[in-house]
C-alpha beads as a LAMMPS data file, in Angstrom:
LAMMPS data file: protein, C-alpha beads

282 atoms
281 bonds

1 atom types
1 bond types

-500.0 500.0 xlo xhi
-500.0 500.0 ylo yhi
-500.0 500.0 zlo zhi

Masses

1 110.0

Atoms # bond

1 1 1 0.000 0.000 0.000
2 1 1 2.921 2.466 0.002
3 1 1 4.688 0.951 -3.043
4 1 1 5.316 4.092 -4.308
5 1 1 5.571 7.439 -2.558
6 1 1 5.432 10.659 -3.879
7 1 1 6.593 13.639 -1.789
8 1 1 6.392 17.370 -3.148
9 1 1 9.135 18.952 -1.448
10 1 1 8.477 22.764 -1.009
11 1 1 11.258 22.867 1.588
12 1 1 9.537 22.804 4.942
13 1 1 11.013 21.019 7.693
14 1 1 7.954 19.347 9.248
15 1 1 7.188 17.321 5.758
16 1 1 10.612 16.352 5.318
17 1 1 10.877 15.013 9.035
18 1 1 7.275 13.324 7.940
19 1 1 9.214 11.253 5.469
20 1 1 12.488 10.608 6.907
21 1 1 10.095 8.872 9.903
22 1 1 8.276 7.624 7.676
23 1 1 10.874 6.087 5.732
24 1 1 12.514 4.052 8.608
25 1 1 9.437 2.097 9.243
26 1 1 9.889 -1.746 7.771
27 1 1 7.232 -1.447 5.790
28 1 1 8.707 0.655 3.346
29 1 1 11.898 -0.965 3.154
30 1 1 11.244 -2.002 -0.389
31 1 1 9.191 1.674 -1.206
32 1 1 10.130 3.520 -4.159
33 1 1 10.123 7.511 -3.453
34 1 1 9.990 9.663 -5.521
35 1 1 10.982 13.263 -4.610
36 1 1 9.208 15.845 -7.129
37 1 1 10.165 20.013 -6.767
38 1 1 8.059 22.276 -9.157
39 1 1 9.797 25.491 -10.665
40 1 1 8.004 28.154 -12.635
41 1 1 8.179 28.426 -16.488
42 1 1 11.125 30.685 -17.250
43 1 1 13.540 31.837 -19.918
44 1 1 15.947 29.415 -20.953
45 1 1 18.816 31.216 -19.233
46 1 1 16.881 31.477 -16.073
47 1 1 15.018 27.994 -16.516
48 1 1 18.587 26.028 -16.587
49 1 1 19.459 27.946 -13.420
50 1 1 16.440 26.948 -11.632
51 1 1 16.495 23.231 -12.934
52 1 1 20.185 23.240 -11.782
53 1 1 19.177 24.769 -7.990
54 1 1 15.885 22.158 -7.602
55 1 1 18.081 19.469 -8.525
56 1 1 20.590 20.680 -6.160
57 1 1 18.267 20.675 -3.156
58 1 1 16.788 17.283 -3.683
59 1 1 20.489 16.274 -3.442
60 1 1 20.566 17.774 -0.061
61 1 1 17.037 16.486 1.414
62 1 1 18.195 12.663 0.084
63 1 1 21.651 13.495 1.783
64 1 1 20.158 14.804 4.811
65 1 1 17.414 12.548 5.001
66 1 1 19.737 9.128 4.459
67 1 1 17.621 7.903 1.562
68 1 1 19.224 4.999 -0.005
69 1 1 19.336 6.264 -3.965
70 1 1 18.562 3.205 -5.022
71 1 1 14.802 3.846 -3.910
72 1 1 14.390 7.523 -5.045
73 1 1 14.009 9.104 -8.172
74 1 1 14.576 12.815 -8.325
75 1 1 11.550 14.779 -10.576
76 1 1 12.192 18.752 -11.329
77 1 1 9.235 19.806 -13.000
78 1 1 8.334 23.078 -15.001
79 1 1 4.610 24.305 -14.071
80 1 1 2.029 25.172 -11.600
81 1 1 2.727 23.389 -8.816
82 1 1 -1.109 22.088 -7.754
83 1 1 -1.061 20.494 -11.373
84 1 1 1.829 19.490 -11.217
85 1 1 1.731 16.887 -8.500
86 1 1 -1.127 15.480 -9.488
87 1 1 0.624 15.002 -12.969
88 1 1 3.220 13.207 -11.699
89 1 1 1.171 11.319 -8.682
90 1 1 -0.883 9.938 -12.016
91 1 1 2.582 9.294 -13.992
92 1 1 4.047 7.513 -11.221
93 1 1 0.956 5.772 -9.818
94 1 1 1.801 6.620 -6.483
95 1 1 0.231 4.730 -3.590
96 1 1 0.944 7.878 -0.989
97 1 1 1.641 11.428 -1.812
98 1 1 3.454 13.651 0.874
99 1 1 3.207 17.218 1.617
100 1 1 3.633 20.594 3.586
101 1 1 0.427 22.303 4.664
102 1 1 -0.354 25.479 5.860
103 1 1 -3.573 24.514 7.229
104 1 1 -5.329 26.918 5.657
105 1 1 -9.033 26.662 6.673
106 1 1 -11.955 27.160 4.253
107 1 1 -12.811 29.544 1.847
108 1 1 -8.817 30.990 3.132
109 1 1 -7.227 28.348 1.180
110 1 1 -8.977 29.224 -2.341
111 1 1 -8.056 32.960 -2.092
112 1 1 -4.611 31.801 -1.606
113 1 1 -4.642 29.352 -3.920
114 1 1 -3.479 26.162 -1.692
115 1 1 -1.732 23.430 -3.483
116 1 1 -2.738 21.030 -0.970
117 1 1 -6.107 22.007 -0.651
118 1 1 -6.248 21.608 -4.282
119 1 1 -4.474 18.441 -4.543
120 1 1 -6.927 16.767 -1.767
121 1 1 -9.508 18.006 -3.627
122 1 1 -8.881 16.135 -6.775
123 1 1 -6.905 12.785 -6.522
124 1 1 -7.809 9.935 -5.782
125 1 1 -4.649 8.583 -3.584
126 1 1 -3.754 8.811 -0.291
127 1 1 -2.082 11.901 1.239
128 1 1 -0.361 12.203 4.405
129 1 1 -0.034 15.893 4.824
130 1 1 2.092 17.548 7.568
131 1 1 0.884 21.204 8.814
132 1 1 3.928 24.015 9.034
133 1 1 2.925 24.694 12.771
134 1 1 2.951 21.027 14.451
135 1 1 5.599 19.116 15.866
136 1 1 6.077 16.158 14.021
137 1 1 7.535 12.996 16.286
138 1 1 8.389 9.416 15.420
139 1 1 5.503 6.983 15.662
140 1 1 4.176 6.108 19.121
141 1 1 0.580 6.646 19.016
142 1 1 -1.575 6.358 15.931
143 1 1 -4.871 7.245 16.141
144 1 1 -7.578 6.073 13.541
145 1 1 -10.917 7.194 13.174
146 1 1 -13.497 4.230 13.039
147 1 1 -16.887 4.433 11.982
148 1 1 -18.713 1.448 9.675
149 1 1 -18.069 3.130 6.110
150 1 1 -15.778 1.070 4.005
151 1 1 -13.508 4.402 3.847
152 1 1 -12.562 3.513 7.606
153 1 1 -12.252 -0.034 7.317
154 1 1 -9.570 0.813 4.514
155 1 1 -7.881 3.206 6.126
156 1 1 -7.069 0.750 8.990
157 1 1 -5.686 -1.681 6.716
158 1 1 -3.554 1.573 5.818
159 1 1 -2.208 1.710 9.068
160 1 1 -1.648 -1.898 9.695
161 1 1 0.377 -2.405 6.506
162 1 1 2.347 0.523 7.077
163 1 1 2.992 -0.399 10.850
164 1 1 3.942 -4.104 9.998
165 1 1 6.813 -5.342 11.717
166 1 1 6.868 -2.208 13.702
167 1 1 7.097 -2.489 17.381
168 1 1 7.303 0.699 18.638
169 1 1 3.388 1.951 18.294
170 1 1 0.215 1.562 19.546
171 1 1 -3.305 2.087 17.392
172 1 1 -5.955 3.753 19.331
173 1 1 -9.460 2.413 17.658
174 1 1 -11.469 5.878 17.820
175 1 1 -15.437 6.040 17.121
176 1 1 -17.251 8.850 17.640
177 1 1 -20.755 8.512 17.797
178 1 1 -22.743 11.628 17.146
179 1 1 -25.967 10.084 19.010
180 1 1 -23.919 9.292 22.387
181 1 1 -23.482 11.908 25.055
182 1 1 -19.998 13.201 24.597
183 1 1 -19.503 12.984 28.511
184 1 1 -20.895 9.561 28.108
185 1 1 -17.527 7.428 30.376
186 1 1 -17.927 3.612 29.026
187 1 1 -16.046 1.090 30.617
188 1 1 -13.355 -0.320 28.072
189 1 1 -15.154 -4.008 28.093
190 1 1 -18.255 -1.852 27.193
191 1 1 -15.802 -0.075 24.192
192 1 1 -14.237 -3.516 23.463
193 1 1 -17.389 -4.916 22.461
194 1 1 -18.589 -1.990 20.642
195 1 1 -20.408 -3.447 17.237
196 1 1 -18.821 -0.788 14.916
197 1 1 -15.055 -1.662 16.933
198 1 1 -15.231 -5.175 17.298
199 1 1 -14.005 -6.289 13.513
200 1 1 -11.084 -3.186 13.664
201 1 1 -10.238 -5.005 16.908
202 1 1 -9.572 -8.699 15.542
203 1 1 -7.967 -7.105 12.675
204 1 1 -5.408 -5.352 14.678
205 1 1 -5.092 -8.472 17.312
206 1 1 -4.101 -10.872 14.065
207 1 1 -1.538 -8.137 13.391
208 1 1 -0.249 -8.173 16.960
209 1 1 -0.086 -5.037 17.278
210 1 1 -0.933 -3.051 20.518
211 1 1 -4.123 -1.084 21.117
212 1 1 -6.351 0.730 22.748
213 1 1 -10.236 1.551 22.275
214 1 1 -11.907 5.033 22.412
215 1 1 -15.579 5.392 21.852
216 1 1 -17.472 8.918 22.893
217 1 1 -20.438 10.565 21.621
218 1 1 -20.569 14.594 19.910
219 1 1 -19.538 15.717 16.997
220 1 1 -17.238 13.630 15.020
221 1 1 -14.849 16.218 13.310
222 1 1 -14.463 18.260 16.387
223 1 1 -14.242 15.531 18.954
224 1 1 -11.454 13.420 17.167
225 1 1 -9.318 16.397 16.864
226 1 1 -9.804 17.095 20.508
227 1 1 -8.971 13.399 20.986
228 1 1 -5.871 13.811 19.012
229 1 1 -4.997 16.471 21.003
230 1 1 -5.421 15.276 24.608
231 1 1 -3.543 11.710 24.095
232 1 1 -0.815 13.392 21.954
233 1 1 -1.206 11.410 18.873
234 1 1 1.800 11.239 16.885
235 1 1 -0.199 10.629 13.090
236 1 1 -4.164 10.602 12.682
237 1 1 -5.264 8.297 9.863
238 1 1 -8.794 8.622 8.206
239 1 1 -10.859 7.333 5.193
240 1 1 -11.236 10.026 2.919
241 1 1 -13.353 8.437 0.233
242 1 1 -12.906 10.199 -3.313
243 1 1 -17.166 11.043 -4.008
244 1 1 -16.982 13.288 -6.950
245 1 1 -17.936 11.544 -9.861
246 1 1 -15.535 11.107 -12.678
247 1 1 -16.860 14.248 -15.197
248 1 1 -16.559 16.505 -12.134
249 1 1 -12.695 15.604 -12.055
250 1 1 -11.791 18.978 -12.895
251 1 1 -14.643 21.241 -11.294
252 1 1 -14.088 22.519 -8.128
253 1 1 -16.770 21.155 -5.487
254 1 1 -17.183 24.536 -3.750
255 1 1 -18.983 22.682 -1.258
256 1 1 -16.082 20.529 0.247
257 1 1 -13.486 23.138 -0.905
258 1 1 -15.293 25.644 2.005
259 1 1 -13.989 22.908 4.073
260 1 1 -17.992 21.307 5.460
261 1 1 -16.469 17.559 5.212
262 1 1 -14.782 15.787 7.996
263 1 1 -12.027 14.935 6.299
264 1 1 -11.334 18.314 5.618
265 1 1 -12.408 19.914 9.102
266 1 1 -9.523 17.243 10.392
267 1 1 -6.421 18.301 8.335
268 1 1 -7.099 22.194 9.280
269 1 1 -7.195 21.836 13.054
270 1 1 -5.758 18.226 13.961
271 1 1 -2.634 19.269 16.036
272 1 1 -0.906 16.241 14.409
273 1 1 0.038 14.916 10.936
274 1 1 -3.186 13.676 9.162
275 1 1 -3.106 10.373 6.552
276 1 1 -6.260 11.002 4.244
277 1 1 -6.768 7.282 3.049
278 1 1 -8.049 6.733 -0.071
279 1 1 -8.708 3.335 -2.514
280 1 1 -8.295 4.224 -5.922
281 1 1 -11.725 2.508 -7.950
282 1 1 -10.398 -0.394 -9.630

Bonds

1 1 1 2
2 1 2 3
3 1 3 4
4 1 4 5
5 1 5 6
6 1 6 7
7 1 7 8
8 1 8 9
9 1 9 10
10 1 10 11
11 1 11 12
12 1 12 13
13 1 13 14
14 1 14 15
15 1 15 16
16 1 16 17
17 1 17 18
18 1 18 19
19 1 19 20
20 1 20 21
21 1 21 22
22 1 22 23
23 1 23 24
24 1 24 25
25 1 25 26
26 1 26 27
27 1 27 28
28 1 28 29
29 1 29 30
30 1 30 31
31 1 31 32
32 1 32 33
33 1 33 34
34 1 34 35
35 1 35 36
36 1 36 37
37 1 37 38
38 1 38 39
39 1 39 40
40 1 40 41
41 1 41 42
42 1 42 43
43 1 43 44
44 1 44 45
45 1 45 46
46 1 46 47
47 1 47 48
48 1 48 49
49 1 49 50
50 1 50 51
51 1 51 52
52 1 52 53
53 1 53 54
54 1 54 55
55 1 55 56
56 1 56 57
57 1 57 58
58 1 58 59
59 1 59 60
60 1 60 61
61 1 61 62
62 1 62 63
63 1 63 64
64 1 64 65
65 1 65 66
66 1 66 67
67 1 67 68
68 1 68 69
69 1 69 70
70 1 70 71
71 1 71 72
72 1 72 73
73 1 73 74
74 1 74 75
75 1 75 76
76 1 76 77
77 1 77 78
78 1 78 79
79 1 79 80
80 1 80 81
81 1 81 82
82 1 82 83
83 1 83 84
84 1 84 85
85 1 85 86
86 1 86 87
87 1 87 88
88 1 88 89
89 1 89 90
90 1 90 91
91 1 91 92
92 1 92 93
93 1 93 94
94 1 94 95
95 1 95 96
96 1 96 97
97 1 97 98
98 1 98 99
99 1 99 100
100 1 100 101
101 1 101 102
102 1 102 103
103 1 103 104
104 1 104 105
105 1 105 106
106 1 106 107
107 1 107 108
108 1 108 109
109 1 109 110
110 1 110 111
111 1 111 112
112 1 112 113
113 1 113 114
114 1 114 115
115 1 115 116
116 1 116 117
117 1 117 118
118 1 118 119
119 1 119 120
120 1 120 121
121 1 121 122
122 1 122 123
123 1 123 124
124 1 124 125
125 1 125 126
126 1 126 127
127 1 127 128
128 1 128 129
129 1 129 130
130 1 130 131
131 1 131 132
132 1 132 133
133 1 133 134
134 1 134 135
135 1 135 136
136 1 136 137
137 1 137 138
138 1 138 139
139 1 139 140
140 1 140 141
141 1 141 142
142 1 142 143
143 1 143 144
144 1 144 145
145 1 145 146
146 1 146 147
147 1 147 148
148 1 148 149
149 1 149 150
150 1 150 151
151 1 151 152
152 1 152 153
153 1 153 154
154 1 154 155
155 1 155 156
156 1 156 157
157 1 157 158
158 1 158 159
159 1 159 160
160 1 160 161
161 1 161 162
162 1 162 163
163 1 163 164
164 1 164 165
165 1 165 166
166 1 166 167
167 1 167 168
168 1 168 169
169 1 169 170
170 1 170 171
171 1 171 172
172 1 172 173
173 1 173 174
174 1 174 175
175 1 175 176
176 1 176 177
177 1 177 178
178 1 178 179
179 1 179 180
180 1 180 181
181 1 181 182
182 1 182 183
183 1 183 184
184 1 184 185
185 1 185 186
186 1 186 187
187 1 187 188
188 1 188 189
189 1 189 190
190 1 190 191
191 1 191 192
192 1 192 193
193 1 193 194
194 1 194 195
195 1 195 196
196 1 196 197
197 1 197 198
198 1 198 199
199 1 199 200
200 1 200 201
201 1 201 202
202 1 202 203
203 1 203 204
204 1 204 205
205 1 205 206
206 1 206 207
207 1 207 208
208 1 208 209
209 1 209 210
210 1 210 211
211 1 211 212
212 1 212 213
213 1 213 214
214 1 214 215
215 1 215 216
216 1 216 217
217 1 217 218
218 1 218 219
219 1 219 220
220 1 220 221
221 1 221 222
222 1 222 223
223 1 223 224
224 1 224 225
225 1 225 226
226 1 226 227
227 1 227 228
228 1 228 229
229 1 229 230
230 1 230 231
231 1 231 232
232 1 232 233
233 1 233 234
234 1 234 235
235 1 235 236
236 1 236 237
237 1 237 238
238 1 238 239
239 1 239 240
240 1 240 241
241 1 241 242
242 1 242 243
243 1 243 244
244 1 244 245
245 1 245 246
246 1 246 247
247 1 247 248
248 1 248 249
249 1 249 250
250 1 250 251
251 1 251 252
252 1 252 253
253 1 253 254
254 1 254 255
255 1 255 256
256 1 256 257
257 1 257 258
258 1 258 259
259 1 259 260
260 1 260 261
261 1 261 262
262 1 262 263
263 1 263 264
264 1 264 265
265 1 265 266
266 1 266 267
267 1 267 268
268 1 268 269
269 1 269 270
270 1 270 271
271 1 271 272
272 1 272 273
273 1 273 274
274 1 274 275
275 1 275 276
276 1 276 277
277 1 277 278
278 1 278 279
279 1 279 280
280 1 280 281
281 1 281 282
């Protein structure tokens, strides 16, 4: 599931610390990365100059990130950079593109032209994306939202094939029910055998993996960032399933781009990286 990774490098610290992390996990032992920086169309003079500088600081990240080269391709690309990635996440078939965010929230992050917003907003792949004002920290504490949508149930699988053969972290199982009180304190046999839990929790037991079980009631977006917040997750992963049908590919959804889904209520305020997971349609 993270065969191939694609990470736009726009130089900010937190994403790059995102993959180096991310990187050291067994599960991507075998990955093939690909690191991708966009410059802007030039004169020839000044296009060689900046083709000769982006190469030049991929050279540095894969130095200064200890990337073997034999697992990363380096991708300087001439063009707007929202396109761009999506371009080369398509050309590449990546299984996980990687960014920076600003965590812009709302109608904010059209005026200013995001390139993340715009990126979640059109592909189809999973993004991890890593806000400019968190602390990012190796992987202790993964927290993924459950509910019974088919989204969830594949973004677990997400997190249990990318924390194979890891030791180190625990999943916390996370439903949020909207029709419980959210002061509602359940007994964790009563959140063990929670309906909507219970097949999460025999997938993550045949992984051997450790865990732990939240269910609460109120509402869902707010509460799981408040969640994220108060057990200090290290990396939030939700389904994000891709709903705009294929002629709308390159209309903007105003609705979801003024930020009313969870998904997208979650990557501006989680205090934590955020892994959007999404199946591609076969």
């Amino acid at each position: 599931m993270l065969n191939k990774i694609l990470y736009a490098d726009s130089g900010a610290d937190n994403a790059q610390d995102m993959l180096k992390i991310l990187l050291e996990l067994p599960a991507t032992k075998n990955s093939q990365v690909t690191v991708l920086r966009v410059i802007s169309p030039k004169t020839t003079e000044e296009e060689s100059a900046a083709q000769e500088q982006a190469e030049s600081k991929i050279e540095e990240l894969i130095t200064k990130l200890g990337i073997d080269r034999g697992k990363v391709s380096n991708r300087v690309e001439e063009g707007e950079a929202k396109t761009t990635v999506l371009k080369v996440a398509q050309e590449i078939d990546a299984s996980l593109i990687i960014m920076g965010s600003r965590g812009l929230g709302k109608l904010q992050s059209i005026l200013s032209n995001s390139v993340s917003q715009y990126v979640f907003q059109l592909t189809e792949r999973s993004m991890l994306l890593v806000k400019d004002d968190i602390y990012v920290k190796k992987l202790k504490r993964v927290m993924v939202a459950i509910d019974k949508s088919p989204a969830a149930s594949y973004a677990l699988d997400v997190t249990l094939a990318m924390l194979q053969g890891y030791k180190d972290a625990e999943i916390l199982l996370t439903r949020v029910n909207p029709d419980l009180d959210s002061n509602l304190a359940l007994s964790k046999e009563d959140m063990e055998n929670n309906p909507i839990l219970a097949p999460a929790i025999a997938k993550v037991k045949r992984m051997g993996i450790d865990y732990q079980c939240l269910v609460t009631g109120g509402r869902p977006a707010q509460k799981i960032c408040s969640l994220a917040e108060a057990r200090n997750i290290d990396l939030l992963v939700l389904g994000s399933p891709e709903r705009r049908p294929s002629i709308a590919k390159n209309l903007p959804d105003i609705e979801r781009l003024l930020g009313s889904s969870l998904s997208d209520y979650i990557r501006i305020k989680a205090p934590c990286p955020v892994l959007l997971a999404r199946q591609e349609e076969a």
